[in-house]
C-alpha positions as CSV (number, residue, x, y, z in Angstrom):
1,X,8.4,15.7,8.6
2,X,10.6,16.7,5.8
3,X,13.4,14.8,3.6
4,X,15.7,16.8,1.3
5,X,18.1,14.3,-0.6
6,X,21.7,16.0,-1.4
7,X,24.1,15.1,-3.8
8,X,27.1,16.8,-4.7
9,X,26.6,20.6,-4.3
10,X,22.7,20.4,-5.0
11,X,19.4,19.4,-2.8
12,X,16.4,18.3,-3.9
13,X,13.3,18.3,-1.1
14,X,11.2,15.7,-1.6
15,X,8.4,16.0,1.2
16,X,8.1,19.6,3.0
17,X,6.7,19.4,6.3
18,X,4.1,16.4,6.3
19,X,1.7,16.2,9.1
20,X,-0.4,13.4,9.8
21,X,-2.7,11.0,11.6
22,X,-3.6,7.3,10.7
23,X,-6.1,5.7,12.9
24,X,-6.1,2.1,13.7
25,X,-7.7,0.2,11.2
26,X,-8.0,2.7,8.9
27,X,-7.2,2.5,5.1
28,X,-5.3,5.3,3.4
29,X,-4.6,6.5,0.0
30,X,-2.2,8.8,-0.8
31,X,-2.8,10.3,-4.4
32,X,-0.7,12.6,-6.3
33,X,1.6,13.6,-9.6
34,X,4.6,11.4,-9.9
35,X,7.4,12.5,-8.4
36,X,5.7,14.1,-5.3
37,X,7.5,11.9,-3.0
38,X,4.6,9.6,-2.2
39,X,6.8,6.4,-2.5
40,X,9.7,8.6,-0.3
41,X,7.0,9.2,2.8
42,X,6.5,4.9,2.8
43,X,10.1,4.1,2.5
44,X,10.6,6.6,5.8
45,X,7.5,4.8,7.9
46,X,9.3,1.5,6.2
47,X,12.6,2.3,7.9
48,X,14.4,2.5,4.4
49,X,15.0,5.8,4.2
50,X,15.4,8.6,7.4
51,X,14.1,12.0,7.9
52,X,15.5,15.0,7.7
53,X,13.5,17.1,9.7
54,X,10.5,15.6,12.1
55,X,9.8,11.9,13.3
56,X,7.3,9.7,13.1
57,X,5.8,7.1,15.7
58,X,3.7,3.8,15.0
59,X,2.2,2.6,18.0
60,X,2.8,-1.1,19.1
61,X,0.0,-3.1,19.5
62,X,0.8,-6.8,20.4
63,X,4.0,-8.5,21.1
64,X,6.1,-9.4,19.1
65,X,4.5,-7.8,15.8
66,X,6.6,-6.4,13.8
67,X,5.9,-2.3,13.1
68,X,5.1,-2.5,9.3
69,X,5.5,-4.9,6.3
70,X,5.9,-3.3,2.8
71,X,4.3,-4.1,-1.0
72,X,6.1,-3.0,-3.5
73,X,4.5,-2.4,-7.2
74,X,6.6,-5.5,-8.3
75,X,9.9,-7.7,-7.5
76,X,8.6,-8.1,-4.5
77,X,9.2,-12.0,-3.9
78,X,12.5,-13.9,-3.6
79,X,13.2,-15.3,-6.8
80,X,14.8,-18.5,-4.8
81,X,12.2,-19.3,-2.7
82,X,8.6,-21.0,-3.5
83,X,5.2,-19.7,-2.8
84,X,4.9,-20.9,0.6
85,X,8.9,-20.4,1.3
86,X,8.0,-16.5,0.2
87,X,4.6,-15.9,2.4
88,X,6.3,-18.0,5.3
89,X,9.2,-15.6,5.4
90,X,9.0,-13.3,7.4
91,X,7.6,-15.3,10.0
92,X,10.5,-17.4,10.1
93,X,12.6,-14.4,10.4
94,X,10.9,-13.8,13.8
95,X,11.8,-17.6,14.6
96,X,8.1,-18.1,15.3
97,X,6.9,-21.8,16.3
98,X,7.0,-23.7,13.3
99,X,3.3,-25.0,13.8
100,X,2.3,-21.5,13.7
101,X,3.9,-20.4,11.0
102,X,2.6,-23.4,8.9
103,X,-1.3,-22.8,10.0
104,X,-0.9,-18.7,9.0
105,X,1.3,-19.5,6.0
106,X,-1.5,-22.1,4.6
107,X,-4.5,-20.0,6.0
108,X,-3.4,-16.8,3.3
109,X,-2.3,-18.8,0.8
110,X,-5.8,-20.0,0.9
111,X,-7.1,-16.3,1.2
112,X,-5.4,-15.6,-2.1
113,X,-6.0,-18.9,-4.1
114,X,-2.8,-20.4,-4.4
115,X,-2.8,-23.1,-2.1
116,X,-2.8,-25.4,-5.1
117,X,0.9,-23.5,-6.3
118,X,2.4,-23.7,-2.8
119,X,5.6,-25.1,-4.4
120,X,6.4,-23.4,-7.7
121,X,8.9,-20.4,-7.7
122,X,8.1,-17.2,-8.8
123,X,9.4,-17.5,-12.3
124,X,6.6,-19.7,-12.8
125,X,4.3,-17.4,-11.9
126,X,2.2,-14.5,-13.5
127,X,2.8,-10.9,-12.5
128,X,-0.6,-11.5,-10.4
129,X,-0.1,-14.4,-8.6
130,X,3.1,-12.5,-7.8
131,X,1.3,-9.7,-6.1
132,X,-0.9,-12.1,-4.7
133,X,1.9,-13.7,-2.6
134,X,3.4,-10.4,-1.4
135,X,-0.2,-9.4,-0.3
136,X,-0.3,-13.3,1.5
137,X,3.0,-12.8,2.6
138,X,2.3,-9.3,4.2
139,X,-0.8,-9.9,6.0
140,X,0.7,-12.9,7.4
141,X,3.3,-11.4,9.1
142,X,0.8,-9.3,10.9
143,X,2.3,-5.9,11.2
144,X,1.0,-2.9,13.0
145,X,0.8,-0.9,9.8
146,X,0.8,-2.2,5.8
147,X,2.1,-0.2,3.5
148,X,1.4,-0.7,0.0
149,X,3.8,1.0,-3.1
150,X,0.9,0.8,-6.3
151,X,0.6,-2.8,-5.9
152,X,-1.4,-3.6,-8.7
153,X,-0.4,-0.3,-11.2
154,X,1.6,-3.0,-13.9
155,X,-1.4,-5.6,-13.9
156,X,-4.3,-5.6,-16.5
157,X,-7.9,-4.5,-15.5
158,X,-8.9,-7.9,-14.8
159,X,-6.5,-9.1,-12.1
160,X,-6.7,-5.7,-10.6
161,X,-10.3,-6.2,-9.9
162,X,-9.8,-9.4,-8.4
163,X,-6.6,-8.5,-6.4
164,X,-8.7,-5.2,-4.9
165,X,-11.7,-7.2,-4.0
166,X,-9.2,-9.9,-2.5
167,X,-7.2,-7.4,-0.8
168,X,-10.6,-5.6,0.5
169,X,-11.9,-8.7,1.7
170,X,-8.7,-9.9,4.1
171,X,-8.9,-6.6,5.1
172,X,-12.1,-6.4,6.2
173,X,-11.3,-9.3,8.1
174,X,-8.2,-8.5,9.8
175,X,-8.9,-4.6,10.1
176,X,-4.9,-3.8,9.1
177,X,-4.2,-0.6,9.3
178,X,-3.2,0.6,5.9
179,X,-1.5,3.4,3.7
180,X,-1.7,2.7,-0.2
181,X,0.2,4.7,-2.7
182,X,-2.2,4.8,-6.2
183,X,-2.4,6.8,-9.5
184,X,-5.9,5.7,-10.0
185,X,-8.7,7.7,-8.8
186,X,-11.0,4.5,-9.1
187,X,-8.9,2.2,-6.6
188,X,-8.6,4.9,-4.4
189,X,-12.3,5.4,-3.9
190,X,-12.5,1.7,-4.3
191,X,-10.5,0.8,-1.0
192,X,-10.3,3.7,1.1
193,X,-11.7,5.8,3.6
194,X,-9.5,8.2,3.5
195,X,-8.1,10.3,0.3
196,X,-4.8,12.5,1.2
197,X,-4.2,14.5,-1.9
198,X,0.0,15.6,-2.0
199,X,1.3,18.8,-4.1
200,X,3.5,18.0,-6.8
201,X,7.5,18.3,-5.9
202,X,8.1,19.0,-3.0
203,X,5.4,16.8,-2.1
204,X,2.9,18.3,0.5
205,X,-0.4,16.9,1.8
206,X,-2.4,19.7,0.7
207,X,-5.9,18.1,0.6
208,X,-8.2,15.5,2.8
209,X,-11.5,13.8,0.9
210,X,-13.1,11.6,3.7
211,X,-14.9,8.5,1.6
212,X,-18.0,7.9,3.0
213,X,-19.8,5.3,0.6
214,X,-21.0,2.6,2.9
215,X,-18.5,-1.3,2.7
216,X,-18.9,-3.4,0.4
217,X,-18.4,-1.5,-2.3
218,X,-17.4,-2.3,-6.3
219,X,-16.7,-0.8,-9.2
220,X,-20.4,-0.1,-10.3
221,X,-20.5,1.7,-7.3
222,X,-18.0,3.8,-7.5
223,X,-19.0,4.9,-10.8
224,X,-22.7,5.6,-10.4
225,X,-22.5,7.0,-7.0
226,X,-23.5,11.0,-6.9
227,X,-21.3,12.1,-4.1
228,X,-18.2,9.4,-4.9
229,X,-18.3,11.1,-9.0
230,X,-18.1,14.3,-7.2
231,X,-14.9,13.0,-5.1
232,X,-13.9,11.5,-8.6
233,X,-14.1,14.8,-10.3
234,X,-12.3,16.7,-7.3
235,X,-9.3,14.1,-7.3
236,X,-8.8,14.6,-11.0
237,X,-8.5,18.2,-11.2
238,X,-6.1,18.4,-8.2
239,X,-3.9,16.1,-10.7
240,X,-4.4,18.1,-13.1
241,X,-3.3,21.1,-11.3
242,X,-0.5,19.4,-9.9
243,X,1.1,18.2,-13.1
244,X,0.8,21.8,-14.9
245,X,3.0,23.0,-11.5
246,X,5.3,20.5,-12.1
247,X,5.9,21.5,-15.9
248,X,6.3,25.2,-14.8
């Protein structure tokens, strides 16, 4: 797959020729400089942007389940609508039966502890609880594929922990498939179980770290783990690699 964006009598290539698998079930992180077209390659598998070159296919499970739902880093809920309004959304869109939707919008509201703020609107919400109801909102819609756009990159150190573990914990439990766009080395070896490492503009996947350390992890984990430092240390000076490019 490839996507060159034009504009006036210049092009810019973002992605060059991506090639690649995703299992069922399987949780992804794509790591790389900004600006490598990471965000680009979900918007395509979104359906909000097209290729230029290439296709991609996501294989339909069950019927009636939508393809993929999307997570943005923030703005992601509908400023008009309240907790429950937001999750229940898309599931209202697909004019499921209104017992349905009220059993799966309650059962991840729960999930993500705000069963008790079911009827505030976003603007009385924290930037966390904000991300917590795209997550609720997303898994309830139960697409093929979740894509996540550095969910939690604007939240503090604290709800990011919580927010991974709850995010790692739904997904153990519904086995999504998942590809996750991070900058942070950490939440990638946190959640995945695959690493794809992309080149910096035009953005190639030029790298695969397999992450074997056995579920459930944490943080501690992560950090004191021989072979997962090694990863660490591997991730960090691709970035550092791909950034120096870039400035070239």
């Amino acid at each position: 797959m490839t996507k060159v964006f034009y504009k006036k009598n210049s092009s810019v290539t973002a992605l060059d020729h991506i090639s690649l698998n995703i299992s069922e079930g399987e949780f992804v992180c794509l790591v790389g400089p900004s600006g490598c077209g990471k965000t680009t390659l979900l918007r395509i598998l979104a359906g909000l942007e097209t290729t230029s070159v290439g296709e991609y296919k996501i294989t339909e499970g069950k019927e009636n389940r939508p393809l993929q739902s999307m997570v943005f880093q923030e703005r992601g809920v509908i400023p008009w609508l309240t907790v429950e309004e937001n999750v229940a959304f898309g599931l209202k869109m697909r004019h499921l039966p209104s017992e349905l939707i009220k059993e799966r919008t309650s059962y991840y509201l729960e999930k993500v502890g705000l069963e008790n703020f079911s009827t505030l609107y976003p603007k009385e919400l924290s930037g966390g609880m904000k991300q917590r109801v795209s997550i609720a909102r997303a898994f309830a819609n139960d697409p093929e594929i979740l894509l996540m756009d550095e969910p939690f990159a604007a939240l503090d150190e604290q709800n990011k922990f919580i927010l991974q573990e709850e995010l790692l914990s739904i997904w153990e439990e519904t086995k999504k498939t998942v590809l996750f766009i991070t900058h942070s080395i950490d939440e990638a070896l946190l959640l995945s179980d695959r690493i794809l490492l992309m080149s910096s503009q035009p953005g190639r996947i030029i790298k695969e770290i397999k992450n074997d350390l056995p579920r459930p992890r944490n943080i501690e984990q992560i950090r004191s783990d021989h072979n997962t430092a090694g990863h660490f240390v591997d991730i960090w000076k691709h970035l550092q690699e791909e950034v120096q490019k870039s400035r070239k």
